[in-house]
C-alpha positions as CSV (number, residue, x, y, z in Angstrom):
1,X,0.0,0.0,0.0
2,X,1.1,3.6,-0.9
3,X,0.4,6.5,1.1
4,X,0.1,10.1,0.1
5,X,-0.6,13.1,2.6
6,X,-2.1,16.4,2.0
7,X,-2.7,16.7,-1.8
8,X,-1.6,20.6,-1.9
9,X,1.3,20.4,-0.9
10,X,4.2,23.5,-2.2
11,X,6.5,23.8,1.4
12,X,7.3,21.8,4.3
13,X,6.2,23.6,7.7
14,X,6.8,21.8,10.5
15,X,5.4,22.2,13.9
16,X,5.0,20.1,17.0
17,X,1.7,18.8,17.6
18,X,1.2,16.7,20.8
19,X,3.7,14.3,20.3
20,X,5.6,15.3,16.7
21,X,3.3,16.0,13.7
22,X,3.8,17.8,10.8
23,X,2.0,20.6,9.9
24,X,0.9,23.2,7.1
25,X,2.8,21.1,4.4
26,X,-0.4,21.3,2.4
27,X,-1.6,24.8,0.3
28,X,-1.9,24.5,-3.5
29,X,-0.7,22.7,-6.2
30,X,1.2,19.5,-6.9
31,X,3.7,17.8,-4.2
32,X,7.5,17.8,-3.8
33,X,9.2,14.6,-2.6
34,X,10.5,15.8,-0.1
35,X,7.8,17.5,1.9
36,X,6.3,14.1,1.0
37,X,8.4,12.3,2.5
38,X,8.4,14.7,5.5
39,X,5.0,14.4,5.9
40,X,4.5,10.7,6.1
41,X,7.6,10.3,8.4
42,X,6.5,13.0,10.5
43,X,3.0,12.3,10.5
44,X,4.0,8.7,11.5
45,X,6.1,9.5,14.4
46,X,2.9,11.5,16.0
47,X,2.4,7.9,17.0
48,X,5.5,7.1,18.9
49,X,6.3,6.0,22.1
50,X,5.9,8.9,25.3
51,X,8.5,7.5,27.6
52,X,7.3,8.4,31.8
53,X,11.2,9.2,32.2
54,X,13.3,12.3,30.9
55,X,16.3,9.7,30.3
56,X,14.6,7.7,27.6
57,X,13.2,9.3,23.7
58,X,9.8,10.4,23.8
59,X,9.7,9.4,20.4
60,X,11.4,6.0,19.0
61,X,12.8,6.0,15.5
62,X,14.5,2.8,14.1
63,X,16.7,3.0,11.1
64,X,19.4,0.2,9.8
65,X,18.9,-0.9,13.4
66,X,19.8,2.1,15.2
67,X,17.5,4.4,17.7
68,X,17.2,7.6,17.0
69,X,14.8,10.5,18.9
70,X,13.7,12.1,15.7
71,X,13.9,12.1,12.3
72,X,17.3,13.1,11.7
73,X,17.7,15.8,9.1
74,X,19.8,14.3,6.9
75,X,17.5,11.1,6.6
76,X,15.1,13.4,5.5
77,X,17.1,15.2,3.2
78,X,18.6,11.3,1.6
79,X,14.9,10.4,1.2
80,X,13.3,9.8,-2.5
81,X,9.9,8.2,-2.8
82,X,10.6,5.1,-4.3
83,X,11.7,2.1,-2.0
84,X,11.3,3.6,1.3
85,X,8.9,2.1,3.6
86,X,8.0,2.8,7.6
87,X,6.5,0.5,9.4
88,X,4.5,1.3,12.9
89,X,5.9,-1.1,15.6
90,X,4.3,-1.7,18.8
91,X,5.1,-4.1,22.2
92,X,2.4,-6.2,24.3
93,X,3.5,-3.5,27.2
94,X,2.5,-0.7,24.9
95,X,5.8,0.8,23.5
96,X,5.7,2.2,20.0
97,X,8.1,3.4,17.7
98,X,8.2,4.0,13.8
99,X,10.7,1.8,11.6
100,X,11.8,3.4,8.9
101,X,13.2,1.0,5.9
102,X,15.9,3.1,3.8
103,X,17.0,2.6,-0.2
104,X,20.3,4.3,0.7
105,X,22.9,3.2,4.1
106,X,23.5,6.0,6.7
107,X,26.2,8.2,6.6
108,X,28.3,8.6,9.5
109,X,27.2,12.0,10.0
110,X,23.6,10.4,10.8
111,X,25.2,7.6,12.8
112,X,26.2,10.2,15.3
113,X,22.8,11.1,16.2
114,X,21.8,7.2,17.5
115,X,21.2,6.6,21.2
116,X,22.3,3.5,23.3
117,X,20.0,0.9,23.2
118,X,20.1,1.2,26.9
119,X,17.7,4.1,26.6
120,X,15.2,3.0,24.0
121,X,12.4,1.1,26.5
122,X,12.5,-2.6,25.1
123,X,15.1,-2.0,22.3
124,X,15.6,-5.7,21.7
125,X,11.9,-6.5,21.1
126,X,11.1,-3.1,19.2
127,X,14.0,-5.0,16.5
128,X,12.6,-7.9,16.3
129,X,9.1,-6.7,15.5
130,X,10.9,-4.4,13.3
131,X,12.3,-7.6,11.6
132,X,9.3,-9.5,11.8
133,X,7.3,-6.6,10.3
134,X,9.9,-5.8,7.2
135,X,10.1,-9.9,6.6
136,X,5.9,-9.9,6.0
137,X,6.3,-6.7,4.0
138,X,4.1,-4.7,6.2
139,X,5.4,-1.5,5.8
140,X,3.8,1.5,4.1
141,X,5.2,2.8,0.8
142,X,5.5,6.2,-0.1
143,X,4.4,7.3,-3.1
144,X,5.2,10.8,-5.5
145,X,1.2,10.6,-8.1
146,X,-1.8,10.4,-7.2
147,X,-4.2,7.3,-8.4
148,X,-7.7,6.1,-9.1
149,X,-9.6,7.4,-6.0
150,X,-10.8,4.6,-3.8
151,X,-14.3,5.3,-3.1
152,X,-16.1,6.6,-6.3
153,X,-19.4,8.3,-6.6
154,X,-22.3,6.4,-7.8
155,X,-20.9,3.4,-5.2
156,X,-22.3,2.3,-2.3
157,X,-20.4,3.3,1.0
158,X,-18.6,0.1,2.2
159,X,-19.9,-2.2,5.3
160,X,-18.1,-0.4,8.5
161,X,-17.5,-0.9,12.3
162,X,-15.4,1.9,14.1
163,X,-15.5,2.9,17.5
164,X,-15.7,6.6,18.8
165,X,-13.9,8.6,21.3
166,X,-15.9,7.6,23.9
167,X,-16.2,3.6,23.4
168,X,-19.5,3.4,21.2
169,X,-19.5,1.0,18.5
170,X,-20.7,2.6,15.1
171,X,-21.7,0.8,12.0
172,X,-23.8,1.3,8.4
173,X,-27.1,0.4,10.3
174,X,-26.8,3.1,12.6
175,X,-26.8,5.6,9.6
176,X,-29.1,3.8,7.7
177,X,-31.4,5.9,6.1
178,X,-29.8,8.8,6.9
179,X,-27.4,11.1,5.1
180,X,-23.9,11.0,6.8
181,X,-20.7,12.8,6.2
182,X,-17.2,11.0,6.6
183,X,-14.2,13.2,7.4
184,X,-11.0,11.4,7.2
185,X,-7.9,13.5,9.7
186,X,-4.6,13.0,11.4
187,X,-3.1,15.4,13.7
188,X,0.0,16.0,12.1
189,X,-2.2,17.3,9.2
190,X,-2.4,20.7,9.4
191,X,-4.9,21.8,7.2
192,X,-7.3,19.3,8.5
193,X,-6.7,21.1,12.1
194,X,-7.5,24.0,10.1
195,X,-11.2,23.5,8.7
196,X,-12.3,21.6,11.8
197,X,-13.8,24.7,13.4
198,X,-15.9,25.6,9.2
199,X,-16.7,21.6,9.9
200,X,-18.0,22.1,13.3
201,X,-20.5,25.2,12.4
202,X,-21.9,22.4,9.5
203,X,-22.8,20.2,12.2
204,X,-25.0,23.0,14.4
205,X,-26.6,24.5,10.9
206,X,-27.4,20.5,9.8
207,X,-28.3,18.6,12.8
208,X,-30.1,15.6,11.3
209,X,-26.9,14.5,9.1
210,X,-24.5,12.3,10.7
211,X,-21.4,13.9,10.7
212,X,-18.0,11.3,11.1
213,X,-14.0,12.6,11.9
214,X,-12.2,9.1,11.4
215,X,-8.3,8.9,12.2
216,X,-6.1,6.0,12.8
217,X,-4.6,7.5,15.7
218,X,-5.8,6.9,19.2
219,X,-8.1,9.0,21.3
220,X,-5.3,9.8,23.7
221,X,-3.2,11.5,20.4
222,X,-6.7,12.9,19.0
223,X,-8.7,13.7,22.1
224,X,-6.0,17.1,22.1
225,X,-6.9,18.5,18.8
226,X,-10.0,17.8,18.6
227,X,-10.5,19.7,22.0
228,X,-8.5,22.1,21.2
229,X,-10.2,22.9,18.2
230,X,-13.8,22.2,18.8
231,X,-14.2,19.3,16.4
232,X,-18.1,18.5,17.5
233,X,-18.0,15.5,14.4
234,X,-18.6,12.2,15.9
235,X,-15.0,11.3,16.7
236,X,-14.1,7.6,15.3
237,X,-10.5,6.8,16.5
238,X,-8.1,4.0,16.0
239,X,-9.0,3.3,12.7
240,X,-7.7,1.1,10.5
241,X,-10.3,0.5,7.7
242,X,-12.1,3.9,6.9
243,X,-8.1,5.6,6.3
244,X,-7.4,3.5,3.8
245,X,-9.6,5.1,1.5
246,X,-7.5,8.2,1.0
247,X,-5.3,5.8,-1.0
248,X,-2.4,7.8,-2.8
249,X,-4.1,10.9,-2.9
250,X,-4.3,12.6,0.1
251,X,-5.7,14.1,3.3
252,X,-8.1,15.5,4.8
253,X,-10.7,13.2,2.5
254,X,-14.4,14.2,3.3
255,X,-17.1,11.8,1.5
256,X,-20.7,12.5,1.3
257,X,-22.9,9.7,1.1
258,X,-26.9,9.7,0.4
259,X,-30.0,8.4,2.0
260,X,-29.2,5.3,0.0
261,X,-25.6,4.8,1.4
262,X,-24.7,5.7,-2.0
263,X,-21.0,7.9,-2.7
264,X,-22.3,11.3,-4.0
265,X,-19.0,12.9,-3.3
266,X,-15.4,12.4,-2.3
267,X,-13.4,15.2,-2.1
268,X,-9.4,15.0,-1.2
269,X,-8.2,18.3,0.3
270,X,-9.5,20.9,1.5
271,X,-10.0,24.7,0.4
272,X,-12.6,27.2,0.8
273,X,-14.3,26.6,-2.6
274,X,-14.0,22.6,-1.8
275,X,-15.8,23.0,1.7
276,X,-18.2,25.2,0.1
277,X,-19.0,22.6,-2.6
278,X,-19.2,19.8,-0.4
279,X,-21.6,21.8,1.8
280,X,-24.1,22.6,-1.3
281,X,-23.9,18.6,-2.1
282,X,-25.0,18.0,2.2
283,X,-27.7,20.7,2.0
284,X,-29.1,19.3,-1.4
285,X,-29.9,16.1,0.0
286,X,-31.8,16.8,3.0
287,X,-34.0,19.3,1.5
């Protein structure tokens, strides 16, 4: 699977975001590689481990086999779309970190920047789930064009189970019959953060549409932003089925489905005219 972020991209912003996220990477026009490659490797470590002590890396990156606290800059700078993978690693005890799989070896100058293994909470198992996870090929690729989009209008919306912020269940027959909005986020995005609060005001002006934020991150890593920013969508977290459908080409993706449960739009991106479209489409079906 390939993974694209933030369709518009023209220049790499980056800003920290509860754990590391990137942000503001996404404004107009086609994307550069390397705010690409930013992006998913950023976006990615938003998920890593928090350690409870100052001595260890709040954040656990794994390269060649070496632990590093961030991204290093040069890594970022050696990156190229094709044949690089990361891979989200996680212990039965709860420790995460990102495994980044490189086409090119480290220079010395990045090998400076590792830390001991004695600092990295369970460095031995992270490796060999690291080496577990490159052997089944689980990683995800990145990608520099965008494809066929994923869920096309004039479909019907797939079967679905996610669970909200709070611990309800949620599926197609609780929005059967009904017209519901799906809006597809991660915190590192920064234009998603962006629109939430335009989202939000849809909700209050069209209360008898279900309205769905959906991001594979965990309530603990979304419960900030969407606070934060008054996201008042019904907030589905830990997702691993609904993100998919952003596919290559990009985030945020909001779909609007019909009465039916059929696609009537899918829109990747966001921009004023976009929202402003998508809202017409909303407000023409529940007249």
């Amino acid at each position: 699977m390939s993974w694209i972020l933030c369709p518009d991209s023209k220049k790499p912003q980056i800003k920290f975001v509860f754990a590391f996220a990137c942000s503001y990477f996404c404004t107009k026009t086609f994307f550069m590689k390397k705010t690409l490659i930013l992006a998913a490797g950023f976006a990615m470590m938003a998920c890593g481990a928090v350690a409870q002590e100052t001595s260890v890396p709040k954040r656990i990156t794994i390269i060649e086999g070496k632990f590093f606290r961030n991204l290093p800059e040069e890594v970022a700078k050696m990156m190229t779309p094709d044949g690089i993978k990361f891979f989200m690693l996680s212990t039965p005890n709860g420790t995460k970190a990102v495994g980044i799989k490189m086409p090119e070896p480290l220079t010395n100058e990045v090998l400076r920047d590792t830390i001991p293994m004695v600092q990295v909470p369970e460095a031995a198992e992270l490796l060999r789930r690291f080496d577990e996870a490159q052997a089944r090929s689980e990683g995800i690729g990145v990608s520099s064009g965008r494809t066929e989009p994923l869920l096309k209008e004039g479909t019907k919306f797939p079967e679905f189970t996610a669970t909200d912020m709070n611990g309800r269940t949620w599926s197609n027959a609780d929005v059967k019959g009904k017209v519901m909005v799906l809006n597809v986020w991660f915190t590192g995005c920064g234009p998603c953060r962006a629109e939430m609060p335009e989202l939000s005001a849809w909700k209050d002006e069209m209360p008898g549409v279900m309205f769905f934020s959906s991001t594979f991150e965990s309530a603990k890593v979304a419960r900030p932003v969407i606070e934060s920013r008054g996201f008042n969508w019904i907030p589905l977290v830990n997702d691993t089925v609904l993100y998919k459908y952003v596919g290559n080409n990009g985030f945020p993706l909001t779909v609007v489905i019909d009465k039916e449960g059929t696609v009537v739009m899918a829109e990747h991106g966001t921009s004023a005219t976009k929202r402003e479209a998508l809202k017409r489409k909303i407000k023409s079906l529940i007249k």
